[in-house]
C-alpha positions, 0 to 999 in steps of 0.5 A: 407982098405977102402973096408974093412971097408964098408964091415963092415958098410954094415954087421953091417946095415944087423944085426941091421935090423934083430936084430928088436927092437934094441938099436938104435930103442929104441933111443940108450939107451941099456939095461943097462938104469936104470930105475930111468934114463928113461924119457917117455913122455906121450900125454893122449887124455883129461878127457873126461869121467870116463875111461879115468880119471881112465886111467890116474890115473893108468898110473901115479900110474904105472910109479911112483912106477917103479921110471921111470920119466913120462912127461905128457900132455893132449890133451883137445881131439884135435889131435893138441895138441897132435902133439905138445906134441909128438913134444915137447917129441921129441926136449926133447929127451926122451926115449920113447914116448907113446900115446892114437891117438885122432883119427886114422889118420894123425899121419905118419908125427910126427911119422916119425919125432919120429923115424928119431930122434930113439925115439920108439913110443908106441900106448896105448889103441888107433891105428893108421891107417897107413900103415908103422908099423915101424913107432911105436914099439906096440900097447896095449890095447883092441880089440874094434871091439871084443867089438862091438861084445860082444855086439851086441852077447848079443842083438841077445840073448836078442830078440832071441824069438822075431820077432818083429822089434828091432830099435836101437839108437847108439850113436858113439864115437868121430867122427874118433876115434878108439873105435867108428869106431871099436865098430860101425863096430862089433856091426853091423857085428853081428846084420846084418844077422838078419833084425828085428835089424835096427839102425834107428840113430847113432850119436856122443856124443863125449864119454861125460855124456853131449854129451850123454844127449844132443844127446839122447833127440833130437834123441828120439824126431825123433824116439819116439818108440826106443826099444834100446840105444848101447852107444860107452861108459858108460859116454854117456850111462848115459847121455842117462839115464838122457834123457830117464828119463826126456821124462817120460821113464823108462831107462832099461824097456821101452828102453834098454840100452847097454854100453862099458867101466864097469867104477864104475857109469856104473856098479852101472847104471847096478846093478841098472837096468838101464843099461841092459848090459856092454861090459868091457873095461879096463882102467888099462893100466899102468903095463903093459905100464910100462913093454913095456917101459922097454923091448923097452928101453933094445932092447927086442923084444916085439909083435906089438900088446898087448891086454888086458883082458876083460869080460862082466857084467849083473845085478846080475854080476855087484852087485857081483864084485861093491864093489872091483871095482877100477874105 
């Protein structure tokens, strides 16, 4: 009988693991949870620029109208505040957890803890850098290093029939996070090949309209004859503006500018002429973050990686689509 039994046990633990996203991954909840009895607990990054406000605004638009209960922190932009919040999720016991990484490591250790307790993690607009999968169900949102590229593809175009040097200011975002790693990596990727393309500075403005500002005005002291601005984001592509303004130059002629994100003041920037270019990158996550929850909370197997849609803008395509445009 005894050996009965623990060839049971161990037939059982073989088709749990081939079952993949199982009950007990998703913290024992099963598929016939309710979703007015879900309770996801959410670690946002901070406020730190239009995107992301619009980000949070749309994941709590999302979970109110499925009736799923959202438990929501921000982290101010400190990766402790974060490990605190995901930690509190867990003593919680909460369904599911989700979370926009500040930075891309030092998360193995909290993970480990979310999954010894059988509660999924889901990654959103961020990832993480580990090298154990298990340790989170997906990852949604967008492929930065393709955004990078969009980006870099569009200023190859632009000086296509120039040989002249092109001397580029980047300013990065948050030191270590994800989108300024990736986006600092694509951009380069495509201008590389090219020598007349060289980023004479590169910098963190930290994704704000301030850090933006502040590091523009000292990097244009050192490089006075800068031909372009490739901001990780549009927040500090309009602290750029600012600063090219106040040292007497037009923004958009005298240099040009590139930003990532097509937030509602970017394109209004753009259909203005002071921004040259913007690489989309959509804030609109909540939908679908709410139908990964559901099928995570079901036991339905989901891809470990969702990526959004996105586009790109010029001038005459951000006057066409301002007047719908929802963030």
């Amino acid at each position: 009988m005894k050996k009965f039994v623990t060839g049971l046990a161990a037939a059982g633990a073989v088709l749990l693991a081939l079952t993949g996203c199982s009950a007990a991954a998703s913290g024992g909840s099963g598929g016939d949870k309710a979703p007015e009895d879900i309770i996801v607990g959410f670690a946002q990054v901070g406020a730190e620029s239009g995107w992301r406000t619009a980000n949070t605004k749309d994941v709590k638009r999302a979970f109110e109208d499925a009736g799923i209960e959202l438990k929501f922190s921000d982290a101010q932009q400190k990766q402790e505040n974060q490990i605190k919040a995901i930690r509190s999720y867990i003593s919680q016991g909460v369904d599911v957890i989700a979370f926009s990484p500040v930075v891309e490591s030092g998360w193995d250790a909290v993970l480990q803890e979310a999954k010894d307790a059988g509660i999924p993690v889901i990654l959103t607009d961020r990832a993480v850098d580990s090298e154990d999968e298990s340790l989170y169900m997906t990852f949604l949102g967008s492929d930065f290093v393709e955004e990078g590229k969009k980006a870099g593809n569009w200023l190859v175009e632009e000086y296509a029939d120039s040989d002249d040097p092109v001397k580029i200011i980047q300013l990065e975002g948050t030191t270590g996070a994800a989108p300024a790693i990736d986006r600092a990596e694509g951009f380069a990727e495509v201008i590389k090949d090219d020598s007349k393309f060289e980023i004479v500075a590169s910098q963190t403005g930290d994704f704000t309209r301030a850090g933006g500002k502040q590091v523009t005005e000292a990097l244009l002291k050192s490089n006075p004859d800068v031909d372009v601005i490739y901001s990780h984001n549009d927040d500090m592509g309009l602290g750029a503006i600012e600063a090219i303004e106040e040292a007497g130059l037009t923004p958009g002629e005298d240099i040009k500018i590139i930003t990532v994100d097509a937030v509602k003041d970017g394109m209004t920037a753009l259909a203005e002429g002071k921004i040259n270019f913007i690489v989309e990158c959509n804030p609109l996550l909540g939908d679908q973050l709410v139908d990964l929850v559901k099928k995570v909370v079901a036991g339905e197997e989901v891809e470990k990686r969702v990526v959004t849609e996105e586009t790109t803008f010029t001038q005459e395509e951000a006057k066409e689509v301002l007047p719908d445009r929802q963030y």
